[in-house]
Each structure stands twice: as structure tokens, then as C-alpha cells.
PAVO-925324 format. One record per residue (C-alpha): x, z, y; residue number from 1. Coordinates in steps of 0.2 Angstrom, whole numbers. Layout:
! PAVO-925324
{r {X Z Y} NUM}
...
//
This chain:
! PAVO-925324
{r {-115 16 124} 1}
{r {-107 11 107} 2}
{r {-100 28 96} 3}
{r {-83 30 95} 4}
{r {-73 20 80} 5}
{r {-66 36 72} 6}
{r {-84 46 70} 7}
{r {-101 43 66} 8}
{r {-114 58 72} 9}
{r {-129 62 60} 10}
{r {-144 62 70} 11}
{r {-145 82 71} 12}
{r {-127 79 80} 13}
{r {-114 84 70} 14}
{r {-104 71 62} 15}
{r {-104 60 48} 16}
{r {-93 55 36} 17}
{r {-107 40 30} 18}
{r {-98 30 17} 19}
{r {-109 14 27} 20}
{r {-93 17 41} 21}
{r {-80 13 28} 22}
{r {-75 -5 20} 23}
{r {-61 -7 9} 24}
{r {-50 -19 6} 25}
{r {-42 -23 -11} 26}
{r {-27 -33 -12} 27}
{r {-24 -44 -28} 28}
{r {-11 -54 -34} 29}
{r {-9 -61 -53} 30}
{r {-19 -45 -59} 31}
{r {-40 -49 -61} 32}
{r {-41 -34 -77} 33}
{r {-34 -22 -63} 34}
{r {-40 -29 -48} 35}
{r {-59 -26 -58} 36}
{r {-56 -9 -64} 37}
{r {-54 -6 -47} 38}
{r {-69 -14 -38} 39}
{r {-79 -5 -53} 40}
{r {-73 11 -48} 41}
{r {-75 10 -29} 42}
{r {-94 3 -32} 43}
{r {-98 17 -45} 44}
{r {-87 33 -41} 45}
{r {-84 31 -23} 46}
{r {-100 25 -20} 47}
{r {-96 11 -10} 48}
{r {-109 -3 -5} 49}
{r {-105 -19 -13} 50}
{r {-105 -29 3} 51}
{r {-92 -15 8} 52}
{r {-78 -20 -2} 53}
{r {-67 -33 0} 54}
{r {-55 -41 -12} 55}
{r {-42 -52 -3} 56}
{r {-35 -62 -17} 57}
{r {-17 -67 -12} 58}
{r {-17 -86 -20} 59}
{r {-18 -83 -37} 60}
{r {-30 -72 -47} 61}
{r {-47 -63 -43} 62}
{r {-57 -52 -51} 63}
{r {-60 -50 -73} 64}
{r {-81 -54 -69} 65}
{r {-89 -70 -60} 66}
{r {-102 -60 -59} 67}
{r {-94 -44 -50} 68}
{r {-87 -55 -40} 69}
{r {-102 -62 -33} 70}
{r {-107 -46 -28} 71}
{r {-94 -40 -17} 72}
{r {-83 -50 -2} 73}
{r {-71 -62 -9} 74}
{r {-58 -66 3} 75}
{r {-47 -81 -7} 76}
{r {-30 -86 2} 77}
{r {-23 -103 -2} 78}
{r {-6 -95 -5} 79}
{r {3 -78 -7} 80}
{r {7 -73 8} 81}
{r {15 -56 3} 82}
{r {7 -40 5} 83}
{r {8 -38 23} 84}
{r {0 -56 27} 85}
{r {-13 -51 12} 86}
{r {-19 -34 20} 87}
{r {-18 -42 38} 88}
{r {-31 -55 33} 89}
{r {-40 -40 25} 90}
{r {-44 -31 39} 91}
{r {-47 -43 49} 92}
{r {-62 -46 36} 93}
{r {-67 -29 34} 94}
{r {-67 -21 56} 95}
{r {-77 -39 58} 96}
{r {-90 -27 54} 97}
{r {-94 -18 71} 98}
{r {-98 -4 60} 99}
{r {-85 -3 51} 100}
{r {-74 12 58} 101}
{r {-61 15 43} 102}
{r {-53 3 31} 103}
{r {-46 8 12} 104}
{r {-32 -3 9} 105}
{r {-30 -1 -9} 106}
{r {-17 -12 -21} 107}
{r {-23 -19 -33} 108}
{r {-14 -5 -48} 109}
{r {-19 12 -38} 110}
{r {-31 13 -52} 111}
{r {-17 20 -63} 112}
{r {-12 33 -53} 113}
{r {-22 49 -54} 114}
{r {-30 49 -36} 115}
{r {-44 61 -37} 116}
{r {-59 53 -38} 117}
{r {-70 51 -30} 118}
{r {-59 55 -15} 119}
{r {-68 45 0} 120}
{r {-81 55 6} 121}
{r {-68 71 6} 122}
{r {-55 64 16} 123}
{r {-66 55 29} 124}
{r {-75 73 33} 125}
{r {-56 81 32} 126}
{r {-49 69 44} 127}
{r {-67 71 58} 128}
{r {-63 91 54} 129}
{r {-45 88 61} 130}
{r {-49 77 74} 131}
{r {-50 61 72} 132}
{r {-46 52 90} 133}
{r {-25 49 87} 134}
{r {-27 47 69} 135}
{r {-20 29 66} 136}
{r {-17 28 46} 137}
{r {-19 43 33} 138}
{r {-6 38 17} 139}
{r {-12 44 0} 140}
{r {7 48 -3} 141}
{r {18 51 12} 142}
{r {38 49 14} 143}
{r {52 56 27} 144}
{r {68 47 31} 145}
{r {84 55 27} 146}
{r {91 47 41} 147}
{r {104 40 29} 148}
{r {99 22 27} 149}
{r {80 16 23} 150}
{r {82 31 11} 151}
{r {66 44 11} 152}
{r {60 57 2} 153}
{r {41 62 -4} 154}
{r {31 74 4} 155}
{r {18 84 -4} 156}
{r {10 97 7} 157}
{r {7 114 1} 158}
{r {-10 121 0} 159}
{r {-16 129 15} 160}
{r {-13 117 26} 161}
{r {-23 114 37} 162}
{r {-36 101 32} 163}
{r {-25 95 20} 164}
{r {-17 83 31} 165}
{r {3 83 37} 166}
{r {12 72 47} 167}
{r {23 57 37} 168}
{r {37 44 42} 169}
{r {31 29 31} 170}
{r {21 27 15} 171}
{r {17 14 3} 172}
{r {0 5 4} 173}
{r {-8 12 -13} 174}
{r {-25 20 -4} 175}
{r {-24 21 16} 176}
{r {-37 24 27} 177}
{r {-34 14 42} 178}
{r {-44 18 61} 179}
{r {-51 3 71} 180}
{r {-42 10 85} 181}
{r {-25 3 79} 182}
{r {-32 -13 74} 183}
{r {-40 -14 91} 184}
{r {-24 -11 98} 185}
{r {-17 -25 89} 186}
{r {-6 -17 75} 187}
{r {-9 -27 61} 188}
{r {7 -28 47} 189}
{r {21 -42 51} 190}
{r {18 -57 38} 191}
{r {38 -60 44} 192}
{r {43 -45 32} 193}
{r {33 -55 16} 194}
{r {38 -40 4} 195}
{r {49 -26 3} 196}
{r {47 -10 16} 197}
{r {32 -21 28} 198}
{r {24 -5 24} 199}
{r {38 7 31} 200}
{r {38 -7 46} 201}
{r {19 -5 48} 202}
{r {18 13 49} 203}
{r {33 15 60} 204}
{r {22 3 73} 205}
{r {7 14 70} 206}
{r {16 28 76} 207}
{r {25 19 90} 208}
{r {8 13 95} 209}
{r {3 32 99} 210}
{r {-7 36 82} 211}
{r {-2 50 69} 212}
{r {1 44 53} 213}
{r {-5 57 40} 214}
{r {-2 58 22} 215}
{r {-18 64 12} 216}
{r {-10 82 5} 217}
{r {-23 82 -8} 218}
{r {-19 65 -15} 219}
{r {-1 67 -14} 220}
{r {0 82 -25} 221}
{r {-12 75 -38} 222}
{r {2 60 -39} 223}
{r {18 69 -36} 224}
{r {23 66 -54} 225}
{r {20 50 -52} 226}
{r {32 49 -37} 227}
{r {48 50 -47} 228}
{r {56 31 -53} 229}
{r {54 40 -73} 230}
{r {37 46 -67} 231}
{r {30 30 -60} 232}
{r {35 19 -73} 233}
{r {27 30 -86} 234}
{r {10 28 -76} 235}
{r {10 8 -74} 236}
{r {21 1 -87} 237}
{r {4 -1 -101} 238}
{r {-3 -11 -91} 239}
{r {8 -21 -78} 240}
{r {29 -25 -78} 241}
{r {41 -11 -69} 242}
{r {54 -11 -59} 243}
{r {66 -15 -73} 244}
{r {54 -31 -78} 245}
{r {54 -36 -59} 246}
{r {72 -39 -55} 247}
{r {66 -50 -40} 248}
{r {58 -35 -31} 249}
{r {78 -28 -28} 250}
{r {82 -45 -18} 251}
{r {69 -39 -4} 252}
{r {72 -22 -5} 253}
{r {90 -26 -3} 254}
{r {87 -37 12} 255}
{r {73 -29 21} 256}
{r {81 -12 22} 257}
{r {93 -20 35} 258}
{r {78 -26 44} 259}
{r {71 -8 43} 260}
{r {88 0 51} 261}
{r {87 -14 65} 262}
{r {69 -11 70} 263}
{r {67 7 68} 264}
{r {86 18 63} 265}
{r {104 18 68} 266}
{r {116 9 66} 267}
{r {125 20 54} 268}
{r {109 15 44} 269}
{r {120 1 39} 270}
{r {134 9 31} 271}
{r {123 19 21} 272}
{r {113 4 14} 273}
{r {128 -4 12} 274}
{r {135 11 -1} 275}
{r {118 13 -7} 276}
{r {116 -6 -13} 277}
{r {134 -5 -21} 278}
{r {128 11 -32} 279}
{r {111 2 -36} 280}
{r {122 -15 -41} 281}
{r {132 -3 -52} 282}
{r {117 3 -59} 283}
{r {108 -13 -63} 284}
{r {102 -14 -79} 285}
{r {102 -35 -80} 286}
{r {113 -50 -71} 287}
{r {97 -57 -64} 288}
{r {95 -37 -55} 289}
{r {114 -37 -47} 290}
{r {112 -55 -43} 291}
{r {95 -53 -34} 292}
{r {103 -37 -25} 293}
{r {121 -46 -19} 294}
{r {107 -60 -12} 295}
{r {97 -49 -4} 296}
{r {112 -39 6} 297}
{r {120 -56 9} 298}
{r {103 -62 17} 299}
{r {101 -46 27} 300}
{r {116 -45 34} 301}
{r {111 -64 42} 302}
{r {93 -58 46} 303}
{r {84 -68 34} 304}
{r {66 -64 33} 305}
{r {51 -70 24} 306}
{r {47 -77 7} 307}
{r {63 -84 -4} 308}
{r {56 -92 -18} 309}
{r {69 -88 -32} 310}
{r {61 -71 -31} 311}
{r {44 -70 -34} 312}
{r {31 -60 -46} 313}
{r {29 -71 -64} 314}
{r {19 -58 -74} 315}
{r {5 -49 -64} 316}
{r {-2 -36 -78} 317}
{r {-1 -34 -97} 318}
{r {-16 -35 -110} 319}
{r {-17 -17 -114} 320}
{r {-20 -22 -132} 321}
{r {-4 -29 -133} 322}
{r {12 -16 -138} 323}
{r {27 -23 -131} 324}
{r {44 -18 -137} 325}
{r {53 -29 -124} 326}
{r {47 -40 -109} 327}
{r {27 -39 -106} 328}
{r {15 -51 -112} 329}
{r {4 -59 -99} 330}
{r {-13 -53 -101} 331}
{r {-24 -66 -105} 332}
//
């Protein structure tokens, strides 16, 4: 009889959070420096196998070392295929490995968030504590819906509770532990999304599915600062483009958030989306951002889904090296 895909059991019977039942799954895009520093970390603070990571390059880019590369799994996609195709392909890769019972999706710039590390082992023996049997997804950083709109807030549990784990709505991908038991049941993220909220969508079909989605509340209040728009572009803007140097990322926020309030809100969802994208057009620091954001409402109130290619990355990281007083310089 094979053990159960959410625990290992050490031979004097208890359990075991062996890193040899974790394989993780780095998702990379235009970013080899980052995409590095993070495949160096997971191999030498995690403790990590080499032939149990993963990195999943989504068309262009890989990894700063030829020869780091040949030590881990490189996954190379002919073309982007957005985020949700990327970490689909991953973890199809990574539970092909019968023992394989928990994935780490990580993107490709969690590096530059102040996770604690290592943080594997911990959180692996925290979620076998709790139980791990319904657990589908555990989020390094966890959000609620208002219920106005696609809008959310952060949670950050309080110490004390229990195992350090709380229920969450949605999260981003940044570091997630995923269970075989959802990808066995078929859950996998919808490559229809391409980018923009197809992770909301996938955790909302986690939960549907039956499984507890969990955010980590140790990560979460190690990164809370980082949680905040001021906050996060203060962590990531030395070394890859913000939000304010990305004006195509509004386009599919503006568009998918429709797609969120038919697939998993109210109708009312739509009005509030609706005033919330008027406030954000107001707000837009560029004519490229207001234009991406009327596109993207205009395409989400017909439906529209999947990649448009006026809006797509340019610049995946920055040379740290380089002091930018304006856009960022590619890294070479």
C-alpha cells in the first residue's frame, strides 16, 4: 500500500517532513540573475536536492549559470504562456515524481521579499501538525475579498495561532506549497486567464474542489511591509521594473477582474470594478497606463481572455549595478 500524498512516516512512525517529498517549481520569465539567486538559495539554504527543483522557463530566459543549470530540471517552453500555463507545465514536471508529495511554486523574484529562510522544512512539519489530509494550497501571503469587486485585503495571522496557519480567500503565487491531492483531482491553473488574477481563479477552484487554502502566518508577517503598493515597490524596484514601469500589467488586471466577478462574485462585483477602474484611470501616472486600463475594461466587459500582445513584459530585471533615475536598464 502506497503512503498517503500529504505525509511521509519516519521509520519509527511518526511523520516526516523529508525535504526528498518536496520538489519545487521555479517559474522564470526575462529574469536569468533572479531566476539564479533563487535556484542557489533553494539548493543551499533550503536544502533542496538538485534534481528536486524545477525551473520552468516561460520562453525566454533561464538561469545566470550554464552550469547550475545542468544540475537542476530545466523545463523550457517554446513560448510564454503566462503564469498560469507556466506553473501548470511545472507541476506536471515536478508530481511526475511518485514521490513527490508537495510542490513549491515559487516566481522567479520571491527572492526579494524577506521570506524567512530556510522556511521548507518548518512549514512542511507545521502543516503534518495541523493535519494535512484537506490541505490543498498553503500561500506565503494570504488575501480576503471585501466582497466589493475583485478587491482584497492582507491577512497576517497573529501569533498564537495555531500552527501558524489561517484560512485565506486567494493569494499570489510568490512561494506555495501545493498537495498532490489537488493535482490528482485535476486542478491545475487555467492557461485561459494568461495573466492577471489566474491566481485568485486558482485558489478559488482549490477551495471549490474541497481543500483548505492556507496562508503561512509566519511568512505573511515577515513580508507584511512588503504587502503595501509603497512597500512592494521599495522591495523589488533595484532589481526588476514596478508597477509604474509595467503599464501593460493594468490592461489584465482591468479585464480579468470581470472574469473574477463571473466565475467566483456577484454581480454587484461589476459596479464596484467598474468605479474602482475609473479611480485607478484617474490615478494613472502615464497615457500608456489609462489607455491599457480603458482596454482592459472594454475587453472584459466582452469576455475577452487570453494573451493580447500590445501588452506584454519588455524588461525582465535590472543590472543592480546600474542606478536608474528613470526607466530601468535591462540587465545584461
Amino acid at each position: 500500500m502506497s503512503e498517503s500524498p500529504e505525509t511521509a512516516y519516519a521509520a519509527d512512525g511518526g511523520t516526516s517532513s523529508d525535504l526528498g517529498s518536496v520538489t519545487a517549481v521555479i517559474l522564470t520569465h526575462m529574469r536569468p540573475t533572479l531566476a539564479g539567486d533563487l535556484t542557489r538559495s533553494l539548493l543551499e539554504v533550503e536544502g533542496l536536492a538538485a534534481d528536486r527543483v524545477v525551473v520552468v522557463v516561460n520562453g525566454v530566459g533561464g538561469l545566470d549559470d550554464p552550469v547550475l543549470e545542468s544540475r537542476v530540471r530545466m523545463l523550457r517552453l517554446p513560448e510564454n504562456v503566462g503564469p498560469a500555463g507556466g506553473f501548470k507545465a511545472g507541476m506536471v514536471e515536478a508530481f511526475s515524481d511518485t514521490a513527490t508529495r508537495w510542490a513549491y511554486l515559487c516566481e522567479d523574484d520571491i527572492g526579494l521579499l524577506p521570506l524567512p529562510a530556510p522556511r521548507l522544512e518548518d512549514l512542511i512539519d507545521r502543516i503534518n501538525t495541523r493535519g494535512a489530509h484537506n490541505v490543498g494550497a498553503v500561500v506565503a501571503f494570504g488575501r480576503n475579498f471585501t466582497h466589493r469587486g475583485a478587491h482584497t485585503v492582507n491577512i497576517v495571522p497573529p501569533e498564537g495561532t495555531p500552527q501558524d496557519l489561517a484560512a485565506a480567500d486567494v493569494g499570489s503565487w510568490g512561494a506555495t506549497v501545493v498537495s498532490r491531492s489537488v493535482f490528482e483531482a485535476g486542478v491545475f491553473p487555467d492557461t485561459d486567464w494568461y495573466f492577471g488574477l489566474e491566481d485568485f481563479d486558482y485558489y478559488r477552484r482549490v477551495s471549490q474542489a474541497g481543500y483548505e487554502v492556507l496562508v503561512d502566518g509566519v511568512a505573511a508577517r515577515r513580508v507584511a511591509a512588503q504587502q503595501t503598493s509603497i512597500g512592494r515597490e521599495e522591495a523589488l524596484r533595484s532589481r526588476r521594473p514596478v508597477d509604474v514601469d509595467e503599464a501593460w500589467r493594468a490592461y489584465y488586471h482591468a479585464r480579468n477582474s470581470f472574469e473574477i466577478a463571473r466565475r467566483h462574485g456577484h454581480p454587484s462585483w461589476h459596479v464596484w470594478h467598474l468605479a474602482y477602474s475609473a479611480r485607478k484611470f484617474q490615478q494613472a501616472r502615464s497615457g500608456a497606463e489609462r489607455a491599457a486600463i480603458a482596454h482592459g475594461v472594454w475587453d472584459g466587459i466582452r469576455g475577452r481572455l487570453g494573451e493580447n500582445p500590445r501588452y506584454r513584459r519588455r524588461v525582465g530585471e535590472i543590472d543592480p549595478g546600474t542606478e536608474s533615475d528613470g526607466a530601468p536598464s535591462p540587465a545584461k
